[in-house]
N, C-alpha and C positions, 0 to 999 in steps of 0.2 A: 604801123599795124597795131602796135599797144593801145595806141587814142583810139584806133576804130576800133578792139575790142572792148575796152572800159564805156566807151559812148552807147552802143548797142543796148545791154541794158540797161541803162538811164533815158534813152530814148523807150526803150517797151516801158519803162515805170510810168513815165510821163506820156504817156499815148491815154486819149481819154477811152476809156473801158466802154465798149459797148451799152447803149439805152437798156439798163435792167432793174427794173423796183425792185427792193427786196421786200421781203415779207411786211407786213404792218399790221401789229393787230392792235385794237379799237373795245374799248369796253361795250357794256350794254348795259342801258342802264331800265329799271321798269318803273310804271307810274307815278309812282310814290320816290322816286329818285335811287333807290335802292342800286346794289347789284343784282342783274341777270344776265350773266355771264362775257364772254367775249366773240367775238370774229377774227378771224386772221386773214385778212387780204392775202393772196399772192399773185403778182402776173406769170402770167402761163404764154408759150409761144406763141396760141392761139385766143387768147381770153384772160380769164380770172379763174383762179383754184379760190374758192367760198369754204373757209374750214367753221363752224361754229360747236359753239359746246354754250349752252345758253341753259340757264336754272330758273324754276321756280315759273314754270309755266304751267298749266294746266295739261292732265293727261290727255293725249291725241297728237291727230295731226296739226300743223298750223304754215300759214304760207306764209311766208317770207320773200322779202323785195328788197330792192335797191333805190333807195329815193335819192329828189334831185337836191336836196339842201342838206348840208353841214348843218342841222337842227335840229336839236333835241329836247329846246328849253320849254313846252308845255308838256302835263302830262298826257295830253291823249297823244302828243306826238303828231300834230297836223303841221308845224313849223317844219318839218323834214320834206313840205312840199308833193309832187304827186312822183308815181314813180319817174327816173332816166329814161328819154326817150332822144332822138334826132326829126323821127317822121311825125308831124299834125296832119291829121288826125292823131291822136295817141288810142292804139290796139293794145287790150292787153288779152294774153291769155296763149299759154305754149301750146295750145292744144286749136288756136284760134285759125282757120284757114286763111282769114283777114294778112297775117301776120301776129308780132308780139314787140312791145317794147321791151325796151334794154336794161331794164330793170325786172324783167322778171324772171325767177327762180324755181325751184323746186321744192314744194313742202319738205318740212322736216318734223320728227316724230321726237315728242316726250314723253318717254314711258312712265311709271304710275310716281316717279319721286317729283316728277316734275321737270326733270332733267333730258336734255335732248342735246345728241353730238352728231354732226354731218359733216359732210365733205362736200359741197356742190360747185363744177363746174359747170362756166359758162363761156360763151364766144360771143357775147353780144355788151361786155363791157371789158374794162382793163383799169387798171391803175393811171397809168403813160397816157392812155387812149391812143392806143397803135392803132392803124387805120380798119373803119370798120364798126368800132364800138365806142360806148360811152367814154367820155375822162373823168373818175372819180375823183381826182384829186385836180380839178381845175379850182377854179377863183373860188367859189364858193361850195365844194367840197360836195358830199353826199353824205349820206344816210343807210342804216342796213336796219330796216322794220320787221319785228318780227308781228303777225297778225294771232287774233283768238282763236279764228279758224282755221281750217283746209282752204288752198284754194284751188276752186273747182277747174281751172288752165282755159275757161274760155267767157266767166260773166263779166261785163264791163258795169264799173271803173276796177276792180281792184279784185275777180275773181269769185266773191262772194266772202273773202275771208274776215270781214266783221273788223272790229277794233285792234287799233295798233297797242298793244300788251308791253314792250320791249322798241328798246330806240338805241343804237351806235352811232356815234358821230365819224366818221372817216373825213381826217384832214390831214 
């Protein structure tokens, strides 16, 4: 009865822990290679918790995506690829009756320093890629774009939101 008490926990220590990424966050970097600011992935039971706090943007709104490449190395940030999708045709737009790809998010607002801090969940991508959504962290990684503009949730390809300002590499 001794060895079945000692064994038991040693058997829970060594039991592998439930599929759960923990947080990751990922710089951002702007044009000129500079800092603007970070991202913090997290999986969520149902999706991705999007925490951002991103500097040195231009006052307003601006939309922000999830691209399909681990790419950051030019500065307009086209190496990031177009946003995560599964379905071809790729829809973008949350506001799109079409549907939306799996990269797309909810604007976020930099007030007059430049400075802009959100919290965006979604259920159309994951870390893991539990079933249902994106895998951000497959073979070749992803991207989190911040754009100049708003984006308007339903122009194709990208919203209307203009040039990519800000680029994260998520790997």
């Amino acid at each position: 009865m001794r060895l079945l008490t000692a064994l038991v926990p040693l058997a829970l220590i060594a039991m592998p822990a439930q599929a759960q990424v923990s947080p990751h966050t990922f710089a951002l970097k702007n044009a000129s290679g500079g800092s603007a600011g970070t991202v913090t992935l997290t999986d969520a039971p149902k999706g991705l918790l999007v925490h951002v706090e991103a500097t040195g943007l231009t006052p307003g709104w601006h939309g922000i995506h999830i691209h399909e490449k681990a790419d950051c190395s030019d500065a307009a940030f086209k190496t990031a690829g177009a946003h995560v999708h599964s379905a071809v045709p790729v829809v973008h737009g949350l506001l799109n009756p079409a549907a939306s790809d799996q990269g797309d998010l909810t604007n976020i607002y930099a007030g007059a320093d430049g400075a802009a801090k959100a919290d965006i969940a979604t259920t159309m991508a994951s870390l893991a890629g539990m079933a249902g959504t994106a895998k951000l962290l497959d073979a070749d990684g992803s991207a989190i774009v911040i754009h100049a503009k708003p984006d308007d949730y339903t122009t194709q390809p990208i919203g209307g939101s203009g040039d990519r300002v800000a680029c994260g590499v998520v790997r």
